[in-house]
C-alpha positions in Angstrom: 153.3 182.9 92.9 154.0 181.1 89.8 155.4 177.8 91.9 152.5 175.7 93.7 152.7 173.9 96.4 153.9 170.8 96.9 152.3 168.4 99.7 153.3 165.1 100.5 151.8 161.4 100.3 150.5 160.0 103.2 151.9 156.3 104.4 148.7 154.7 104.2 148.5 155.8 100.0 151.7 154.1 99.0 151.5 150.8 100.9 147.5 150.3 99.5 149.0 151.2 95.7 151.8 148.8 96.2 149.3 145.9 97.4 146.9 147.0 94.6 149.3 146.9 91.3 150.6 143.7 92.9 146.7 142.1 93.3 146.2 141.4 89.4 149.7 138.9 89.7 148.2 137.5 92.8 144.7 136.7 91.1 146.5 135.3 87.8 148.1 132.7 90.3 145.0 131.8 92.0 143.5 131.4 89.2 146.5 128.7 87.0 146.4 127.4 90.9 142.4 126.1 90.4 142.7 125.3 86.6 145.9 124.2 85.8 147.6 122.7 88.7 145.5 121.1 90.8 143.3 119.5 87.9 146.8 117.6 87.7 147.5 117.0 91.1 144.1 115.2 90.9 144.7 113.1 87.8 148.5 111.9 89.2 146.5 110.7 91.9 143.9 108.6 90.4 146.4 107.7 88.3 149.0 106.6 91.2 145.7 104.4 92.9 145.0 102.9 89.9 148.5 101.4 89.5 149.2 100.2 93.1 145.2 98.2 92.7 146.3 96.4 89.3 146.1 92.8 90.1 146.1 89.3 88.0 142.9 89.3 85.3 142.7 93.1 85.3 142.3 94.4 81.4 144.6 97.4 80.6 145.9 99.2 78.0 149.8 100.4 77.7 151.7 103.9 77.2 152.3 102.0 73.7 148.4 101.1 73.3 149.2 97.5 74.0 145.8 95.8 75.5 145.6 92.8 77.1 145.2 90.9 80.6 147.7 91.0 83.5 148.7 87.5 84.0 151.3 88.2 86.8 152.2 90.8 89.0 155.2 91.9 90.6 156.2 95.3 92.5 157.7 97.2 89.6 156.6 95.2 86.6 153.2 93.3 85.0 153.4 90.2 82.7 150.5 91.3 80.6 149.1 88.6 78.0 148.5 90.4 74.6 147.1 86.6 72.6 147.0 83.4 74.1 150.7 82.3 74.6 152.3 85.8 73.9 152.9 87.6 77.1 155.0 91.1 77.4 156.8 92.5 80.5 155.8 95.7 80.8 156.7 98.7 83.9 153.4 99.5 86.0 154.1 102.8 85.4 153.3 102.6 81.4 149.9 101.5 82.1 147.5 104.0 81.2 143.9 103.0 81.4 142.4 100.0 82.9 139.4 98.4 80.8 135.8 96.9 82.3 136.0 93.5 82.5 135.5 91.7 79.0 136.4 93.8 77.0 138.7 92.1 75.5 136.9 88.8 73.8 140.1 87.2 71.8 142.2 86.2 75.2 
C-alpha cells in the first residue's frame, strides 16, 4: 500500500540515452574537425607546394621578413639576394610568402 511499484527499463531506453548524452561530444568534434583542423591541413599544403615550385628569380619573403630574389636553388636551402652583391642562405622551409613578380624594384 504505501510502497509503489517498481518496473524496470527496457534495453532499448538505456543504449539510446547512452548514444544521446554522448551526441553533444561527438558534434563538438565535428565541428573543431571543419573549422580548426582541416583549415590547417589545407594551408600546410599550399604551403608545402609552394616550397617544392620555388625556383631561380622567384621574389619571396622570409620567416625573418627578409625579401629578395632567389638567385640559386638547392634541395634544402635558397641563396636569396637581399641588394645587389649581398646574398643570404636561407632553409626553404623559412620562406613564407612568395611575391608577384616586380615587386621588388631595388634588385
Amino acid at each position: 500500500m504505501f510502497i509503489s511499484n517498481a518496473y524496470a527499463q527496457s534495453a532499448l531506453g538505456g543504449a539510446n540515452g547512452n548514444l544521446m548524452s554522448f551526441l553533444p561530444i561527438i558534434l563538438m568534434f565535428v565541428v573543431l574537425y571543419f573549422l580548426m583542423i582541416r583549415p590547417q591541413m589545407k594551408r600546410q599544403k599550399e604551403q608545402k607546394s609552394m616550397i617544392d615550385a620555388l625556383s631561380k628569380g622567384d621574389e619571396v619573403v622570409t620567416a625573418g621578413g627578409v625579401l629578395g630574389k632567389i638567385s640559386k636553388v638547392s634541395d634544402a636551402y635558397l641563396t636569396v639576394e637581399i641588394a645587389n652583391g649581398t646574398e643570404v642562405v636561407v632553409q626553404r622551409a623559412s620562406v613564407t610568402m612568395l611575391l608577384p613578380k616586380g615587386t621588388i624594384k631595388s634588385l
